[in-house]
N, C-alpha and C positions, 0 to 999 in steps of 0.2 A: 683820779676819776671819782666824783659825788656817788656817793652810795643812794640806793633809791630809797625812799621813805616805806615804811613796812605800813599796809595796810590798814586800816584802821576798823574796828568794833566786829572781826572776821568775817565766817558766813553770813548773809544776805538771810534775815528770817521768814520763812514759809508764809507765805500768801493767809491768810485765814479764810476757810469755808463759808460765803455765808448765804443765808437761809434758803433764798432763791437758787443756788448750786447745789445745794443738799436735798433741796426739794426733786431737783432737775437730776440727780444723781439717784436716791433711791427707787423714784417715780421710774425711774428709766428701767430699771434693773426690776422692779416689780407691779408693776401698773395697777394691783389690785389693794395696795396701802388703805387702809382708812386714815381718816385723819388723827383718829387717837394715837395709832400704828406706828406711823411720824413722828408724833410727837413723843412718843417713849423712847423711838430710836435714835431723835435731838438730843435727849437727856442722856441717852446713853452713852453718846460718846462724847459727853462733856460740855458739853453747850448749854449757856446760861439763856433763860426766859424759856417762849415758848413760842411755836411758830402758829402764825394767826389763819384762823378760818378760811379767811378774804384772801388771804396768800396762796393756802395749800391748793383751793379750786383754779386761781388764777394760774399756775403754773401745772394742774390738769390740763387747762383747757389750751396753754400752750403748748404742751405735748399731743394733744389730737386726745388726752384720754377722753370717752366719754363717761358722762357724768345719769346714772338713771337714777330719778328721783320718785321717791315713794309714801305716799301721806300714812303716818301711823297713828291711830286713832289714839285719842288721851286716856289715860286710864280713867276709868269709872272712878269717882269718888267714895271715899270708903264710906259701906253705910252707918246710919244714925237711928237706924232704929232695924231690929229681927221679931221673928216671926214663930214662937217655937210651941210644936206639936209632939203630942204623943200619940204613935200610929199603933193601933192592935190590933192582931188579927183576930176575928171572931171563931167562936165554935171551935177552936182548936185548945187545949188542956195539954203541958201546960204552957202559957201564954206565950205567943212570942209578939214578940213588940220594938218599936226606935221611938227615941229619944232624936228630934234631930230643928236645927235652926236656921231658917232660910231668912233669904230677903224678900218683900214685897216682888210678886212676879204674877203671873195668870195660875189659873187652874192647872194647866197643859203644863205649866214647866212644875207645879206641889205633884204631877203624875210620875212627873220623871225624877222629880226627888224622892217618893216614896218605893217608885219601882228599883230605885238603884240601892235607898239604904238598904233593902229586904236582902234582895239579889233576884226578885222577878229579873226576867229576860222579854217584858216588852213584845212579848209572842200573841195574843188576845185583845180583844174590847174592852175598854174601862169605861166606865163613867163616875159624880160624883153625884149625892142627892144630901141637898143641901136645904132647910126650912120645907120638905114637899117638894122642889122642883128637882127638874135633870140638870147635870152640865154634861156635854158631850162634844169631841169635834164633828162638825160638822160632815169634813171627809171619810171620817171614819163610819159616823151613824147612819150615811147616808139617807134612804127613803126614812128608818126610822125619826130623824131627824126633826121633821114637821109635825108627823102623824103622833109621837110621843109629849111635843112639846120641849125639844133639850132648849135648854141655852147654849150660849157659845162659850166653850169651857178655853178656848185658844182669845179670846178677848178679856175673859173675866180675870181682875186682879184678886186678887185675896183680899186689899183693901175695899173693895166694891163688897165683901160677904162679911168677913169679920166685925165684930164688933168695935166701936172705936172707941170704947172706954178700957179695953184688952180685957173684959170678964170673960172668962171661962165659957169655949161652944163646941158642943160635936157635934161632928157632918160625918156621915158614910163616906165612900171609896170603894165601890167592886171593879175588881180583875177578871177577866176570865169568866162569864156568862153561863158556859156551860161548867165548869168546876163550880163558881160562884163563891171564890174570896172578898169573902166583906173586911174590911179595913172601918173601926171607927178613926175617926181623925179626931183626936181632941187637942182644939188651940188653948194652950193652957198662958199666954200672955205675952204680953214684948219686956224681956227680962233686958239690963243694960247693955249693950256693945260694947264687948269685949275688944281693949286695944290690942290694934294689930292682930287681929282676928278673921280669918280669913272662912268665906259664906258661901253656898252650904255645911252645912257641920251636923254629923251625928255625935252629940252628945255620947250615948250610951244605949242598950237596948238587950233584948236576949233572948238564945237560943236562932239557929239557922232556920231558913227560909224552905219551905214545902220545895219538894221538887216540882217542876212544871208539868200538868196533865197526870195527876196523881190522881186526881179522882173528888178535886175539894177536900174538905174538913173531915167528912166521913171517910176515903178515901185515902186521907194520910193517917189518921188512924189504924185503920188496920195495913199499912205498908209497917206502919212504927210494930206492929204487934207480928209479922213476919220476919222484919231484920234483929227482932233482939231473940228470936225463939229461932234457932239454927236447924230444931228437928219439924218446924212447918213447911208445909209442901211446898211455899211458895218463897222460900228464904232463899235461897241461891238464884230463884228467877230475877226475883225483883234486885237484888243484891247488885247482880250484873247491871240488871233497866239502870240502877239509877249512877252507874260509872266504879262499882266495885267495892266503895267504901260512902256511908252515909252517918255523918256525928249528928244529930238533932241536937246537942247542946252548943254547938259552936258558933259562935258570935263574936267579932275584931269590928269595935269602932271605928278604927284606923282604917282597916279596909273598906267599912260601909263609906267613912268620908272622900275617901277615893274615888271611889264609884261613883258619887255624887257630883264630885266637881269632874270626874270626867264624861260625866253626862251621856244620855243613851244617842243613839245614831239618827238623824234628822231621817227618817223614811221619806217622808217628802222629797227630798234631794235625791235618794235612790230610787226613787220610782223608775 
């Protein structure tokens, strides 16, 4: 009897995965993959190149995944030129102050950078007085709005008031009407752009911000001359008003820069 011939080159080698099966495989098992997602878990399990854009939607769209699409705005280009002030508060001994460098923007948003490096809270009327005139919002000055003459502080840029040769100019800044925190604003120039620098930025500055409805200038003075003298009649009162503990020396750039770039609450929208 012929003996039979022994088989040749054994098992039969395994199919290989490809892309379109792997796509149609993990897609299956998790439908919410991004495309990056995929593509690390191709690499992962050994597979050479990289699975294409064109592919990975195409074999969504034959699975029924849908697909929502969403336009994300470009980033702003990083600026070319800042904007840097030194903010002081008046009448107050001794000084408290920022250091801080913004970009070109309106009046309305140099409010919301001064009110965040300090730590106002945005509670009051501001306006600015600038060469003799007002700047004011609008919504906010209402009826006074005409009758004073404001300008429009939510249209005005800084480049519209500043100098464009960058010499040295101070303008006011009042908070708070009935306290009446005067802020000089002094633009002391457009210093280079710092790479990879990221705007608003408190430089430096010092000492903490008044608490809010103290009383003004006068008003924080003698609050400072009640919490350092513990046998004043009014030292435990105020002590409490103002949350139990008050440092007037305490001042963090880091935190004023924070504040800044997280920016105050759009009231408008909460209306």
């Amino acid at each position: 009897m012929a003996k039979k011939k022994a088989a040749k080159g054994g098992a039969k080698p395994a199919k290989k995965e490809t892309k379109s099966d792997f796509l149609r495989r993990v897609l299956g098992r998790n439908p919410d993959l991004d495309f990056d997602q995929v593509n690390r878990r191709w690499a992962k399990a050994g597979n050479d190149g990289t699975i294409s854009n064109a592919l990975f939607y195409q074999v969504r769209s034959k699975l029924g995944i849908k697909t929502v699409w969403t336009w994300v705005p470009p980033a702003p280009p990083p600026p070319t030129v800042v904007d840097q002030f030194k903010v002081t508060l008046l009448e107050v001994e001794p000084p408290v102050w920022r250091r801080i460098q913004v970009v070109d923007g309106t009046l309305d948003a140099l409010h919301a950078h001064i009110q965040t490096a300090f730590g106002w809270t945005n509670s009051h009327l501001h306006h600015f007085r600038i060469d003799g005139r007002l700047y004011g919002d609008p919504l906010l000055m209402a009826g006074n709005f005409d009758d004073l003459g404001y300008l429009d502080s939510t249209r005005t840029l800084l480049s519209d008031v500043l100098p464009r040769d960058g010499r040295r100019f101070a303008f006011e800044y009042e908070y708070d009407f009935g306290d009446g925190w005067v802020h000089e604003v002094l633009f002391e120039g457009r210093p280079p752009v710092t790479p990879k620098a990221r705007y608003p930025l408190c430089l430096e500055g010092a000492r903490a911000c008044p608490p809010e409805d103290v009383g003004g200038p006068w008003g924080y003075a003698d609050f400072l001359d009640a919490l350092s003298d513990p046998d004043n009649d009014q030292h435990d009162e105020l002590l409490a008003w103002a949350g139990g503990a008050f440092d007037p020396e305490s001042f963090n750039p880091s935190a004023a820069t924070a504040r800044m770039r997280k920016g105050l609450p759009d009231w408008r929208r909460l209306r």
